[in-house]
Biopython code that builds the backbone (N, CA, C, O; Angstrom):
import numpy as np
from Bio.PDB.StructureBuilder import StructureBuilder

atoms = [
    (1, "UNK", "N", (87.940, 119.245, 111.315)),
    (1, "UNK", "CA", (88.432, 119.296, 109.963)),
    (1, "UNK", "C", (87.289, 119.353, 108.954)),
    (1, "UNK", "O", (87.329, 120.088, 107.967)),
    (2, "UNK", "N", (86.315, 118.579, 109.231)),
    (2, "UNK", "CA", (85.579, 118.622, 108.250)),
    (2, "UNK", "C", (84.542, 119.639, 107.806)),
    (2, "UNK", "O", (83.845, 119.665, 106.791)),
    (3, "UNK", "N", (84.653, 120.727, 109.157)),
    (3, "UNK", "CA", (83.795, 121.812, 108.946)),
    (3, "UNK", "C", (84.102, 122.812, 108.636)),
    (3, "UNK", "O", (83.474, 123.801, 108.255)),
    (4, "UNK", "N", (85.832, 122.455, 108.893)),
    (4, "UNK", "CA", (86.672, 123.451, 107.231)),
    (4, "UNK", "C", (86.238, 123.705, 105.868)),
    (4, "UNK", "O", (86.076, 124.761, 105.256)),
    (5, "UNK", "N", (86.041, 122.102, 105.431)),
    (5, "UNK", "CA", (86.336, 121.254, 104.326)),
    (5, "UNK", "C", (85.089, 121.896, 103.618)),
    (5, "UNK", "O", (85.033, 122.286, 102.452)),
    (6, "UNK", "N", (83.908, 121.925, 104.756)),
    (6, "UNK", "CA", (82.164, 122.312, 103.176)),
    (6, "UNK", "C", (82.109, 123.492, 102.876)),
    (6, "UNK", "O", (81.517, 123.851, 101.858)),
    (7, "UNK", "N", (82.789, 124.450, 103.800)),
    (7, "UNK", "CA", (82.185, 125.464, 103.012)),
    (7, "UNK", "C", (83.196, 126.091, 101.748)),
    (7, "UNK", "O", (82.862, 127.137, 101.192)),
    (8, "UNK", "N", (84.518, 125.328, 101.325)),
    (8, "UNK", "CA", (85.188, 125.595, 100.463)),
    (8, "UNK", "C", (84.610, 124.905, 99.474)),
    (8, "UNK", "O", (85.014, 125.256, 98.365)),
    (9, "UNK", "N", (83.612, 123.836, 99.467)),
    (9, "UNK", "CA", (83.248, 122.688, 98.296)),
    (9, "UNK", "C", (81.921, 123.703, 97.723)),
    (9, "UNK", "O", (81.953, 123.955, 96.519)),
    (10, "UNK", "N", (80.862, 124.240, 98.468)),
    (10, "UNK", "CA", (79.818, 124.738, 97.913)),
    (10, "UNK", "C", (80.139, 125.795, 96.888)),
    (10, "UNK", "O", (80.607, 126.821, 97.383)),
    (11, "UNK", "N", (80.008, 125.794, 95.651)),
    (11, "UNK", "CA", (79.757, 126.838, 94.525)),
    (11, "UNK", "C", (81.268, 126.753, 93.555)),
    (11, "UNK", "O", (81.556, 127.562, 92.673)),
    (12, "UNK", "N", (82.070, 125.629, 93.953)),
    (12, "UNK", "CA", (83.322, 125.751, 93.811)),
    (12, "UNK", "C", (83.063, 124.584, 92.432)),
    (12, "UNK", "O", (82.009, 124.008, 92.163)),
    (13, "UNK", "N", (84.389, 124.480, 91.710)),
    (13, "UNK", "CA", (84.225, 123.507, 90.538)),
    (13, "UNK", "C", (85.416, 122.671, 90.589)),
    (13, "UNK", "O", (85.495, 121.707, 89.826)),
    (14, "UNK", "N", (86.327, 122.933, 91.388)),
    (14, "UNK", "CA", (87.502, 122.140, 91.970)),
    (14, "UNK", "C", (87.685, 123.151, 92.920)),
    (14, "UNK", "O", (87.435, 124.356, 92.946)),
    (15, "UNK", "N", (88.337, 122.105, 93.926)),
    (15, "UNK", "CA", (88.907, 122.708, 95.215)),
    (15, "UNK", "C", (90.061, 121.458, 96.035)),
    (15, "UNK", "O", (89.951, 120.426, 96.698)),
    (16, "UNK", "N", (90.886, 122.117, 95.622)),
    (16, "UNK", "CA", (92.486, 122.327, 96.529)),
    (16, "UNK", "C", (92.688, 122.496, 98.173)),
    (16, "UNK", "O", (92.748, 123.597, 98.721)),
    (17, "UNK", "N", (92.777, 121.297, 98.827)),
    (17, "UNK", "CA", (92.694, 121.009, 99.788)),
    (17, "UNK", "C", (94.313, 121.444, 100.404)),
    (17, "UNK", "O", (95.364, 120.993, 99.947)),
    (18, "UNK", "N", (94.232, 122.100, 101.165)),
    (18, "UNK", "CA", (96.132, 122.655, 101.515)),
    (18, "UNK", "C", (96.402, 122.916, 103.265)),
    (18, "UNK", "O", (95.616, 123.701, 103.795)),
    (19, "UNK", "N", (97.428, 122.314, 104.108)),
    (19, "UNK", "CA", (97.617, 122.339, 105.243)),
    (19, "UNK", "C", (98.165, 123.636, 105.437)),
    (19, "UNK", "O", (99.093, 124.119, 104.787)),
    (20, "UNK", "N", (97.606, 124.116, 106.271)),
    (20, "UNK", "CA", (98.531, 125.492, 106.999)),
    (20, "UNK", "C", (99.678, 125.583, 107.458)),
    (20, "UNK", "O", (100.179, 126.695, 107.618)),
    (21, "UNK", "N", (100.453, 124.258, 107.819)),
    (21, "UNK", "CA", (101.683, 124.124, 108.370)),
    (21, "UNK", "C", (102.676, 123.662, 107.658)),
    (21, "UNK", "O", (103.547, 122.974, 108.191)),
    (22, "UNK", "N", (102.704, 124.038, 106.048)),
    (22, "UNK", "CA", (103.605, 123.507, 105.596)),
    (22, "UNK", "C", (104.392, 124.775, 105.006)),
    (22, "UNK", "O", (103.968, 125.253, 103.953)),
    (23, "UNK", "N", (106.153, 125.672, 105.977)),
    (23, "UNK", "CA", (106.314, 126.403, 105.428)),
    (23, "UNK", "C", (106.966, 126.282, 103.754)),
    (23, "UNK", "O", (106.571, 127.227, 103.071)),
    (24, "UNK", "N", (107.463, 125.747, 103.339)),
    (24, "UNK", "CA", (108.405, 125.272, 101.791)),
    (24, "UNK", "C", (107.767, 125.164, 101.032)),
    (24, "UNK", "O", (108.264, 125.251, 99.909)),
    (25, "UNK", "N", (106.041, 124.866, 101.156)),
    (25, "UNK", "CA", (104.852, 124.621, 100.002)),
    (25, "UNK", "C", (105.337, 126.308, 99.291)),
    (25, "UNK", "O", (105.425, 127.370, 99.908)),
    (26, "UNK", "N", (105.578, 126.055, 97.861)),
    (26, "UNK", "CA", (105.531, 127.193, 97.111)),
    (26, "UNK", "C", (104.286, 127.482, 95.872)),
    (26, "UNK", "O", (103.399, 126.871, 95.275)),
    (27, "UNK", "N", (104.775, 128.570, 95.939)),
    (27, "UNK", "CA", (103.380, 128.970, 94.414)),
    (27, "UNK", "C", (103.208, 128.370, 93.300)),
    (27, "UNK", "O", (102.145, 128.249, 92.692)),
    (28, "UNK", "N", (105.127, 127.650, 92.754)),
    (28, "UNK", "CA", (105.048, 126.883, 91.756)),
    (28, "UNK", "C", (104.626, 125.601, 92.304)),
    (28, "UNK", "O", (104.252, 124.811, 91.438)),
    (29, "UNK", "N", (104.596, 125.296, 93.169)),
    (29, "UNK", "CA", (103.852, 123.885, 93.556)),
    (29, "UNK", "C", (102.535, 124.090, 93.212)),
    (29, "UNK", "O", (102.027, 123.329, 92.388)),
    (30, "UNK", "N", (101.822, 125.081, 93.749)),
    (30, "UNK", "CA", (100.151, 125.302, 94.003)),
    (30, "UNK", "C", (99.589, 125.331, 92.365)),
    (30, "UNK", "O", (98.527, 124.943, 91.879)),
    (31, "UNK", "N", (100.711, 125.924, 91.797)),
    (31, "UNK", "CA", (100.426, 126.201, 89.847)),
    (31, "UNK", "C", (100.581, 124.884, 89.336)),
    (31, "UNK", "O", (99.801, 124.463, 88.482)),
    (32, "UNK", "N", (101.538, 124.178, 89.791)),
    (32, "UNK", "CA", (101.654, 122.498, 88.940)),
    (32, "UNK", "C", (100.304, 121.858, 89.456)),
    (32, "UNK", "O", (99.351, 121.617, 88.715)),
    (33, "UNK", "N", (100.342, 121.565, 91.071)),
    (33, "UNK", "CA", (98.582, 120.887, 91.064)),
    (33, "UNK", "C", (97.693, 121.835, 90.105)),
    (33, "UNK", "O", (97.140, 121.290, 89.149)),
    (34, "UNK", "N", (97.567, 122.872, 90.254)),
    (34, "UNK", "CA", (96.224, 123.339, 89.498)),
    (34, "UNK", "C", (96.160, 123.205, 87.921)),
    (34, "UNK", "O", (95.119, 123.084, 87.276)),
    (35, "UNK", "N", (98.064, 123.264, 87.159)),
    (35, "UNK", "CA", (97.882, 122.738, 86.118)),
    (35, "UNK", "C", (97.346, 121.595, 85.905)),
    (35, "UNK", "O", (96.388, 121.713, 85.141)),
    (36, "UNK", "N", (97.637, 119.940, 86.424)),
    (36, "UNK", "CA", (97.691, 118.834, 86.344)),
    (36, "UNK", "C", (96.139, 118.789, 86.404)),
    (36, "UNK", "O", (95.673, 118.007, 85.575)),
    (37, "UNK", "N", (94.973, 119.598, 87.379)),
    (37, "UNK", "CA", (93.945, 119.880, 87.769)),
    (37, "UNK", "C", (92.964, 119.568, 86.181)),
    (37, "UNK", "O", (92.092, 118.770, 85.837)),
    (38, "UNK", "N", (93.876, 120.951, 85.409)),
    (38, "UNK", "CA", (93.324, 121.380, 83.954)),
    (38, "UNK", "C", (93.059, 120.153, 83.402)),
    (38, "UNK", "O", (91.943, 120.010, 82.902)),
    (39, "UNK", "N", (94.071, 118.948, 83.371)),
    (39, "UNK", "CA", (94.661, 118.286, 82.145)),
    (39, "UNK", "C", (93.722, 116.648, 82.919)),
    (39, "UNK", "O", (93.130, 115.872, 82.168)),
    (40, "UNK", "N", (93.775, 116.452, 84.275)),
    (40, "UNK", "CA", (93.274, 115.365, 85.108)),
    (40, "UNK", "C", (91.720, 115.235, 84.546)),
    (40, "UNK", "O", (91.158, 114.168, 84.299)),
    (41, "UNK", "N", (91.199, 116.451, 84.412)),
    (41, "UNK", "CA", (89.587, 116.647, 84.823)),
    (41, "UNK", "C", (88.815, 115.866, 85.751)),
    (41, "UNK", "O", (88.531, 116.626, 86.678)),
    (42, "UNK", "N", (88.349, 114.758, 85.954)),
    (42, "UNK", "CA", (87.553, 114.211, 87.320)),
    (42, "UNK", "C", (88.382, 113.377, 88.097)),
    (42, "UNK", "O", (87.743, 112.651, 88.859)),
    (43, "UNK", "N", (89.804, 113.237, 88.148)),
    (43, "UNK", "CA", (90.607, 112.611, 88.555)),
    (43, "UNK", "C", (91.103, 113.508, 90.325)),
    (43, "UNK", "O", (90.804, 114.696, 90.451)),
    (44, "UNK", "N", (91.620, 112.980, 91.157)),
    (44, "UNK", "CA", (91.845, 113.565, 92.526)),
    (44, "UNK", "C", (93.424, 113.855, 91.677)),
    (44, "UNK", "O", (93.809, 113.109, 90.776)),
    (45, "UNK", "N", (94.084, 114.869, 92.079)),
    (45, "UNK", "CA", (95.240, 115.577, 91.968)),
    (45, "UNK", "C", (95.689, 115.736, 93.302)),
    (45, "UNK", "O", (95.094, 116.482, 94.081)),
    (46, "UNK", "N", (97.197, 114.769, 93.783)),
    (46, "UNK", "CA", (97.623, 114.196, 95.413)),
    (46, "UNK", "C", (98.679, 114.641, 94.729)),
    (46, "UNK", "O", (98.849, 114.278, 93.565)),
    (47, "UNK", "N", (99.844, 115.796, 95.581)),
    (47, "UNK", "CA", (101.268, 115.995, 95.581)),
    (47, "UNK", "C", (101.956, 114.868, 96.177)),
    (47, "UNK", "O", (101.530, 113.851, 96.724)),
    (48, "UNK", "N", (102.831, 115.189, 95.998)),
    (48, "UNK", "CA", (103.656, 113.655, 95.943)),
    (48, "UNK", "C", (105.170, 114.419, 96.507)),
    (48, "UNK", "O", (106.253, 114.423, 95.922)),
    (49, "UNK", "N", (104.928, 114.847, 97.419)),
    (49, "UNK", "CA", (106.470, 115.224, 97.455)),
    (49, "UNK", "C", (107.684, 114.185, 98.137)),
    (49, "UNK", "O", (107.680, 113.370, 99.059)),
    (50, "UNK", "N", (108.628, 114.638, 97.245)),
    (50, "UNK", "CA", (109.763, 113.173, 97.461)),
    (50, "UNK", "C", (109.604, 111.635, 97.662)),
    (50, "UNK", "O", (110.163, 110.965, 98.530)),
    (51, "UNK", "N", (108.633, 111.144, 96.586)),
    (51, "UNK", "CA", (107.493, 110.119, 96.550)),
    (51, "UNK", "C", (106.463, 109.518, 97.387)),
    (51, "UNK", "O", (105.746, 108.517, 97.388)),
    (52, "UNK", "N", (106.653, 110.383, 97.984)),
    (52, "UNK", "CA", (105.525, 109.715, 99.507)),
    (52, "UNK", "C", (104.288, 110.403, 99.475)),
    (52, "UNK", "O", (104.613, 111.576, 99.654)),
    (53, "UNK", "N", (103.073, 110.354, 99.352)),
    (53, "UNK", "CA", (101.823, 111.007, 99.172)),
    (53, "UNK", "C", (101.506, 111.741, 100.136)),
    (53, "UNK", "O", (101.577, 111.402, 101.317)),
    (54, "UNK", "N", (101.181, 112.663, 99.779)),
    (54, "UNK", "CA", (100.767, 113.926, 100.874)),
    (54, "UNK", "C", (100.037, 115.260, 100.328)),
    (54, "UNK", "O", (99.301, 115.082, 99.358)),
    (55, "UNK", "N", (100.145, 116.510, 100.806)),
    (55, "UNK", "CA", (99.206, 117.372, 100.699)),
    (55, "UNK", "C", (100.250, 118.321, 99.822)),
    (55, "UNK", "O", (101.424, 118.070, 99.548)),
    (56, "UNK", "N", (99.577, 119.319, 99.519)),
    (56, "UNK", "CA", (97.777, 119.701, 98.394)),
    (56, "UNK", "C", (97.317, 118.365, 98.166)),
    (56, "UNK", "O", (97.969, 117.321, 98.113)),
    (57, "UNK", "N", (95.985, 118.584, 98.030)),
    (57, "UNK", "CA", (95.553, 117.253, 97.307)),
    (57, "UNK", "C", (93.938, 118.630, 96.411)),
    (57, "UNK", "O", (93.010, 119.313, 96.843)),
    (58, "UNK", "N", (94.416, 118.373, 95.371)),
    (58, "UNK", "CA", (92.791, 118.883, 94.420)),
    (58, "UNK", "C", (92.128, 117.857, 94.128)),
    (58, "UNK", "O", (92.563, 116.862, 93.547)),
    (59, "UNK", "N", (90.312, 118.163, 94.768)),
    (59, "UNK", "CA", (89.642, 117.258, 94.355)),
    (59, "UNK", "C", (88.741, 118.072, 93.036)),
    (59, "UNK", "O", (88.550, 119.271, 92.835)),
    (60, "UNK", "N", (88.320, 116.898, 92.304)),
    (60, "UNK", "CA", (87.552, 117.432, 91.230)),
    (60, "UNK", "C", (85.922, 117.574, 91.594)),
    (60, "UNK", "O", (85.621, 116.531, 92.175)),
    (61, "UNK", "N", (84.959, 118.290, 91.505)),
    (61, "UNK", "CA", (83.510, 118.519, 91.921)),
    (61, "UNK", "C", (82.575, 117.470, 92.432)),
    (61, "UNK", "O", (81.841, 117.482, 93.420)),
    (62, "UNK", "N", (82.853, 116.250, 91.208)),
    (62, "UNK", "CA", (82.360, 115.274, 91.335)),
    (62, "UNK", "C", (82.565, 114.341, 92.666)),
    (62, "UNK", "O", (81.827, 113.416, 93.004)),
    (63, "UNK", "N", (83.742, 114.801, 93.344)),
    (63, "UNK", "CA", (83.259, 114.369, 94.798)),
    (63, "UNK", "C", (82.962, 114.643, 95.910)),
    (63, "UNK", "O", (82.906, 113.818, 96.822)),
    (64, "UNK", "N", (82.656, 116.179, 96.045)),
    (64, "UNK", "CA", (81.962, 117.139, 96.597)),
    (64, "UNK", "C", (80.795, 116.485, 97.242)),
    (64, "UNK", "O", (80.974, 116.693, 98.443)),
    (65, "UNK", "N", (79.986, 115.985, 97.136)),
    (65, "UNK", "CA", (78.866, 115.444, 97.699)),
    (65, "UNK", "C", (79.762, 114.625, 98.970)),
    (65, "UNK", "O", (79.541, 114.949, 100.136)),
    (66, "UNK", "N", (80.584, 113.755, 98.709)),
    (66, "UNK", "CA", (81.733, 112.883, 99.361)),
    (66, "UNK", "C", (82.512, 113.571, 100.725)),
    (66, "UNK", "O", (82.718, 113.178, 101.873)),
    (67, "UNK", "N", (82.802, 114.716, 100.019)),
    (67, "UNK", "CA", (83.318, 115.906, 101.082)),
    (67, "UNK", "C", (82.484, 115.985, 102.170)),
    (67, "UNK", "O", (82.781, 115.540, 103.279)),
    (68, "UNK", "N", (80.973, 116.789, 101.772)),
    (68, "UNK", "CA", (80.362, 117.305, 102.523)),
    (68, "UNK", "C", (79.984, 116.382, 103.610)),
    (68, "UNK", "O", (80.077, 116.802, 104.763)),
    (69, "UNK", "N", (79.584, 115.219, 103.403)),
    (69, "UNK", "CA", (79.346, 114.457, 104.169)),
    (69, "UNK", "C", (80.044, 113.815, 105.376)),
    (69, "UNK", "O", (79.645, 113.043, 106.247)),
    (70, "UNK", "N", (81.545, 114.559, 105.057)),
    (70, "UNK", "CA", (82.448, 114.106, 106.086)),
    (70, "UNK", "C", (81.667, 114.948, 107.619)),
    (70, "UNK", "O", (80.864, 115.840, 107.344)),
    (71, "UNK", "N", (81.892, 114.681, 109.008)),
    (71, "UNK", "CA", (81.854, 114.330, 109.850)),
    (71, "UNK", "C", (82.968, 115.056, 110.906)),
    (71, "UNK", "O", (84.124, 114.872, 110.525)),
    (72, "UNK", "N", (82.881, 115.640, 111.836)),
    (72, "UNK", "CA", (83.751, 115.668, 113.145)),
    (72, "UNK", "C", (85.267, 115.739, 112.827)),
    (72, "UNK", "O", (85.598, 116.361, 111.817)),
    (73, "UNK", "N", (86.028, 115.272, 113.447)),
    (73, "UNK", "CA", (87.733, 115.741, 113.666)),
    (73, "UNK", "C", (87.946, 114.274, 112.507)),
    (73, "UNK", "O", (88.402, 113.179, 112.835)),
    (74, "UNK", "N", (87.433, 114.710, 111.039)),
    (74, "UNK", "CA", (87.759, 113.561, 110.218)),
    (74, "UNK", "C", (88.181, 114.656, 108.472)),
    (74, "UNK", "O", (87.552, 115.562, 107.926)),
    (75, "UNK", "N", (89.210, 114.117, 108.194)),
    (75, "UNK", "CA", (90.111, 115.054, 107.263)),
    (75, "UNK", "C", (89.223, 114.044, 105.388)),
    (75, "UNK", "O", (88.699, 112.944, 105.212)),
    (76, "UNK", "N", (89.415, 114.798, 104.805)),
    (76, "UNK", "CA", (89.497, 113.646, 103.236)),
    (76, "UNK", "C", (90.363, 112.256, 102.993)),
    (76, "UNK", "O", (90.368, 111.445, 102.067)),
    (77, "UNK", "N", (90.820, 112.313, 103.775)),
    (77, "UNK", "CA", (91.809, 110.976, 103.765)),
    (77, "UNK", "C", (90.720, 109.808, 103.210)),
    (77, "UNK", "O", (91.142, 109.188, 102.234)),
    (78, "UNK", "N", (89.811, 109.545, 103.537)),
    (78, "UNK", "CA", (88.690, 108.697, 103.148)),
    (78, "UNK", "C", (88.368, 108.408, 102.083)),
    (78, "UNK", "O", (88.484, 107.347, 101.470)),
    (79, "UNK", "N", (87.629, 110.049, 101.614)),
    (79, "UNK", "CA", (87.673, 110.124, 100.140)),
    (79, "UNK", "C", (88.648, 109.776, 99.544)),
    (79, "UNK", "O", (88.476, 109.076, 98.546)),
    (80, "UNK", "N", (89.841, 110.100, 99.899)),
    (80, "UNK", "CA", (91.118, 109.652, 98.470)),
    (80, "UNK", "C", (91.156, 107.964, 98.807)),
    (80, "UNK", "O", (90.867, 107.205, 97.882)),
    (81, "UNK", "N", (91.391, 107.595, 99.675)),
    (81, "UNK", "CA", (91.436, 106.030, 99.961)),
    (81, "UNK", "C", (90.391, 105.660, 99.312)),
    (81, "UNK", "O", (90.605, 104.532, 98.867)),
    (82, "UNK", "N", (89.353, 106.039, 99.025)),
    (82, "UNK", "CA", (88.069, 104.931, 98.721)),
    (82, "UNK", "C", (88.174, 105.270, 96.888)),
    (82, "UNK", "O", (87.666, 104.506, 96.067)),
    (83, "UNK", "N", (88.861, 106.437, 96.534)),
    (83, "UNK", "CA", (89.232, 106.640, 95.049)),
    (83, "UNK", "C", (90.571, 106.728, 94.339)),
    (83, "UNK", "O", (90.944, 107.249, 93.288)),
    (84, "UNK", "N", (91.313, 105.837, 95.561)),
    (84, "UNK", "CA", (92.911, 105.480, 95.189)),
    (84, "UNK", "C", (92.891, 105.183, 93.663)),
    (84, "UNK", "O", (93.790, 105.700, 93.000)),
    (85, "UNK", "N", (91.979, 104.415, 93.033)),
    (85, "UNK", "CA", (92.301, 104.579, 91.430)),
    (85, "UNK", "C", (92.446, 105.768, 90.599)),
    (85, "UNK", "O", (92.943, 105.755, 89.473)),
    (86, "UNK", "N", (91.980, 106.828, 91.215)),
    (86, "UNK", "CA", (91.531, 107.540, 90.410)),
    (86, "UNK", "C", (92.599, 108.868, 90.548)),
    (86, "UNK", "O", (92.419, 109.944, 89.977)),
    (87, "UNK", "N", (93.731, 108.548, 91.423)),
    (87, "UNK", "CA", (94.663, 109.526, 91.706)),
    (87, "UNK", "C", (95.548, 109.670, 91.116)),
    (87, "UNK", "O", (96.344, 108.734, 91.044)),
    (88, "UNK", "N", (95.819, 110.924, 90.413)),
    (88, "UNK", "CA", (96.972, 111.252, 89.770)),
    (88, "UNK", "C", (98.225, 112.255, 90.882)),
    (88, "UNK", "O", (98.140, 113.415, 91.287)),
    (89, "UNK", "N", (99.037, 111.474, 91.041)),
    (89, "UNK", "CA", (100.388, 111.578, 91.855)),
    (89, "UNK", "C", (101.389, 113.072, 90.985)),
    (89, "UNK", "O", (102.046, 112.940, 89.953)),
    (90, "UNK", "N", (101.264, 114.034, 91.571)),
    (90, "UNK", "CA", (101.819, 114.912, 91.004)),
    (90, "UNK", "C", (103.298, 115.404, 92.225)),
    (90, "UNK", "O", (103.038, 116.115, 93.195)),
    (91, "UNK", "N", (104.759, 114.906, 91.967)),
    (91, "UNK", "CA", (106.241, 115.412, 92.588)),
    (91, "UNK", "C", (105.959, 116.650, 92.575)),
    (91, "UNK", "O", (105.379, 117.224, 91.653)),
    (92, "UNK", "N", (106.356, 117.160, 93.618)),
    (92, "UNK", "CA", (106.450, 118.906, 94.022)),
    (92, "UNK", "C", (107.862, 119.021, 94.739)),
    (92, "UNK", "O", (108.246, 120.130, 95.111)),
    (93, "UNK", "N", (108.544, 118.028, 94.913)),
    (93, "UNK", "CA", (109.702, 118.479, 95.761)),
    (93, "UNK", "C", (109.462, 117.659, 96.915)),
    (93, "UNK", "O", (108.289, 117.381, 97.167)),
    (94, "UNK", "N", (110.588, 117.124, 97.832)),
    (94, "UNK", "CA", (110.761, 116.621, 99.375)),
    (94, "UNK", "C", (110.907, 118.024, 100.030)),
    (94, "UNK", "O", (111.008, 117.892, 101.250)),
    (95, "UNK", "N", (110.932, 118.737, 99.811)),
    (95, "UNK", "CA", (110.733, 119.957, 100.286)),
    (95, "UNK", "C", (109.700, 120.516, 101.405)),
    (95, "UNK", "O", (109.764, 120.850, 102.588)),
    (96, "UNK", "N", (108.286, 120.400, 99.951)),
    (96, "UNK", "CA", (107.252, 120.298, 100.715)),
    (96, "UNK", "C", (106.414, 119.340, 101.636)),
    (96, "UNK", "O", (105.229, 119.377, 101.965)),
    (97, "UNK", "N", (107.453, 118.450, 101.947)),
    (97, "UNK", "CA", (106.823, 117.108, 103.171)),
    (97, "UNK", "C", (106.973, 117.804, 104.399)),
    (97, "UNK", "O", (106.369, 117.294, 105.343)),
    (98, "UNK", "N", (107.806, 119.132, 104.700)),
    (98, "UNK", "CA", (108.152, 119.473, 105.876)),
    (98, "UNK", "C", (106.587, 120.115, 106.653)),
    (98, "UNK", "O", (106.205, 121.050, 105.949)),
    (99, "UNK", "N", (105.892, 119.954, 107.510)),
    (99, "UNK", "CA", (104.801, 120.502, 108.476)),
    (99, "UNK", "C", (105.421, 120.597, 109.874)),
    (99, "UNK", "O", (106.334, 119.963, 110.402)),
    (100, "UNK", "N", (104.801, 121.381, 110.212)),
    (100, "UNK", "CA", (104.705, 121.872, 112.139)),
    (100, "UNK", "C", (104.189, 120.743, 112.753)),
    (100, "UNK", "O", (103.868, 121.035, 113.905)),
    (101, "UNK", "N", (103.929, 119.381, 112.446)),
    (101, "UNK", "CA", (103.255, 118.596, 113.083)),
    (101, "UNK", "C", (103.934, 118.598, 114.970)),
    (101, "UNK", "O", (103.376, 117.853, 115.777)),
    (102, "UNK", "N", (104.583, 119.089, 115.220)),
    (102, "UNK", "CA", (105.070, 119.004, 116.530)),
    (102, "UNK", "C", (106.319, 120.127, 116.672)),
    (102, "UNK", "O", (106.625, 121.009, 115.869)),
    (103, "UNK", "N", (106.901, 119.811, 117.895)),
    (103, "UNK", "CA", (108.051, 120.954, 118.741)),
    (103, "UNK", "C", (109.143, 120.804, 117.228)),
    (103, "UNK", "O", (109.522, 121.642, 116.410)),
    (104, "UNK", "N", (109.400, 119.223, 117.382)),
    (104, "UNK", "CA", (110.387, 118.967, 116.971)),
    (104, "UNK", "C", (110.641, 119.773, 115.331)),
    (104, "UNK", "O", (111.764, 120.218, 115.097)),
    (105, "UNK", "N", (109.793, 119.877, 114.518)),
    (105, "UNK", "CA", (109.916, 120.063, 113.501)),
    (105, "UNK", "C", (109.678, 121.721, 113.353)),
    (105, "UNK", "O", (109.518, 122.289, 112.273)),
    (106, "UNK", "N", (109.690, 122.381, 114.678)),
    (106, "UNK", "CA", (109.535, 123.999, 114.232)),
    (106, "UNK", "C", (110.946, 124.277, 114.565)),
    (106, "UNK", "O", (111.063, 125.178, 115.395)),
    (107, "UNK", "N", (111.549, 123.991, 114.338)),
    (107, "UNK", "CA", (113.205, 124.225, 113.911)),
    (107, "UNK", "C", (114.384, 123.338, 112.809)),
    (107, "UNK", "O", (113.956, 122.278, 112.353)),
    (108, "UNK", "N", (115.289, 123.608, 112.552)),
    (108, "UNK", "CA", (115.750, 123.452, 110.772)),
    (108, "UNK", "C", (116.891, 122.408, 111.544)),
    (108, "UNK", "O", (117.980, 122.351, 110.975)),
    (109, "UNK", "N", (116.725, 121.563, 112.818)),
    (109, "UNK", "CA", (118.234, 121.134, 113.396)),
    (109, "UNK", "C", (119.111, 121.828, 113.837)),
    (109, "UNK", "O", (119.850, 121.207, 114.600)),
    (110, "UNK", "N", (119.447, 123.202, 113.646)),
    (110, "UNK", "CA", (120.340, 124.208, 114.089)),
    (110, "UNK", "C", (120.035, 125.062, 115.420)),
    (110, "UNK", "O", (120.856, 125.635, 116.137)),
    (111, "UNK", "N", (118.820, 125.002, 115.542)),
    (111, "UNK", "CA", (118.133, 126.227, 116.431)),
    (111, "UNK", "C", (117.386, 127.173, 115.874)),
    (111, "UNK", "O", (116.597, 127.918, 116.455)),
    (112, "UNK", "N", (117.726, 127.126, 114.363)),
    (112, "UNK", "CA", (116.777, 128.345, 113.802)),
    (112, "UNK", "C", (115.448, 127.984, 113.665)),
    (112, "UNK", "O", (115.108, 126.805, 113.569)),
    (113, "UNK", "N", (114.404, 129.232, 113.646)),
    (113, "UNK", "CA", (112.968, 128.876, 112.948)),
    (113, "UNK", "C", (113.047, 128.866, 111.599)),
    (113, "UNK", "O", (112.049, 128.615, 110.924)),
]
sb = StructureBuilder()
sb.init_structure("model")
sb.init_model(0)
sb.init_chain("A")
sb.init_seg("    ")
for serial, (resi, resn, name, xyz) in enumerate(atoms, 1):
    if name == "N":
        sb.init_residue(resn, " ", resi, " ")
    sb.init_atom(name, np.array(xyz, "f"), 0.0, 1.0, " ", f" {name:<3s}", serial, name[0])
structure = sb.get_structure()
């Protein structure tokens, strides 16, 4: 994970951290974090879908150094934990909580994909 994570941080001035497995994440979601982004300025920007904290998460530059330094099969989770004050909780919908994390969840309950 984390050797995802640097080369999106170098030359960047915020950067939007986003899972690949989430199909329901929409564009107006990706536009509200990046608005909230505008208005936050050095604050972490964490979606919040159906109140439970989760991904997008935009970090602001200033913790880029924080990023890079991450390490092996280790995600930002760290960074936001160690700057839980500083997070602004932005609702996108229970929608977007849905991920591929397993079998179970690559189908809708019915059989469909």
């Amino acid at each position: 994970m984390a050797s995802s994570i640097a080369p999106s941080v170098r030359g960047a001035v915020g950067v939007m951290l986003c899972l690949a497995d989430m199909p329901d994440l929409t564009c107006g979601d990706l536009a509200l974090l990046i608005a909230f982004r505008k208005e936050g300025g050095r604050s972490i920007i964490g979606a919040n879908p159906g109140g439970r904290a989760g991904h997008p998460v935009v970090f602001p530059s200033r913790l880029f150094t924080e990023l890079l330094e991450l390490g092996g099969d280790v995600g930002a989770r760290e960074v936001v934990v160690r700057h839980a004050g500083s997070i602004i909780d932005v609702e996108i919908g229970a929608a977007a909580r849905i991920d591929f994390d397993t079998m179970d969840t690559l189908f809708y309950g019915d059989g469909r994909w």
